[in-house]
N, C-alpha and C positions, 0 to 999 in steps of 0.2 A: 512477403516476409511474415505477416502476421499471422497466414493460415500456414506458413511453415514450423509456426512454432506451437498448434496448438492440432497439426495432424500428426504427431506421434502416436505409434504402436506401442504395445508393450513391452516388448523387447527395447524398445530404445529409451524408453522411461525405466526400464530395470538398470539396463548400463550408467544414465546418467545417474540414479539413486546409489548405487556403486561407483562411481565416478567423486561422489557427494563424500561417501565414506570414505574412501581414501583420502581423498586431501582434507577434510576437516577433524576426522574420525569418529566415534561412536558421542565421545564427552562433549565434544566443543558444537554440535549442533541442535542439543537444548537451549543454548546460551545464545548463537544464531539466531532461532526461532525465535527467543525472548526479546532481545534488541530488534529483530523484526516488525514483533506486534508491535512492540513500543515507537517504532518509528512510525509504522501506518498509523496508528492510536494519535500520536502528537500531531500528525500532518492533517488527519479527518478532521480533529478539536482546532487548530490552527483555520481549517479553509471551512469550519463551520462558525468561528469567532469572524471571520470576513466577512461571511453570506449574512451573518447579524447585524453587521454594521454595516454593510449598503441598504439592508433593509432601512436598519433604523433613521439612516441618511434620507432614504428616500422618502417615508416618513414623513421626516421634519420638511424636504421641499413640498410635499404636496399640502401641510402646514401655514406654509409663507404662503404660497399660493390663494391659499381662501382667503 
């Protein structure tokens, strides 16, 4: 499935890029592209405020520990 979706020709990335403009049209896919970035933007900052706080957790056990 995975290399299915990443062995496209150019012919079938030009249709889907047409495909893209019909249903969204020319206006409404800067606005896509912006709640895009801003969704992967919040999701990185969210699972990099995580990766801080197991750190920090880890941390403090290795802390007790001594």
């Amino acid at each position: 499935m995975f290399n299915l979706l990443f062995n496209l020709g150019g012919q079938e990335v030009l249709l889907i890029a047409i495909l893209f403009l019909i249903f969204f049209g020319g206006r409404k896919i800067p606005e896509l592209m912006r709640g895009l970035g801003s969704g992967i933007r919040e999701f990185n900052n969210a699972k990099n405020n995580i990766e801080t706080e197991i750190k920090d957790n880890m941390r403090e056990i290795e802390k007790e520990k001594k």
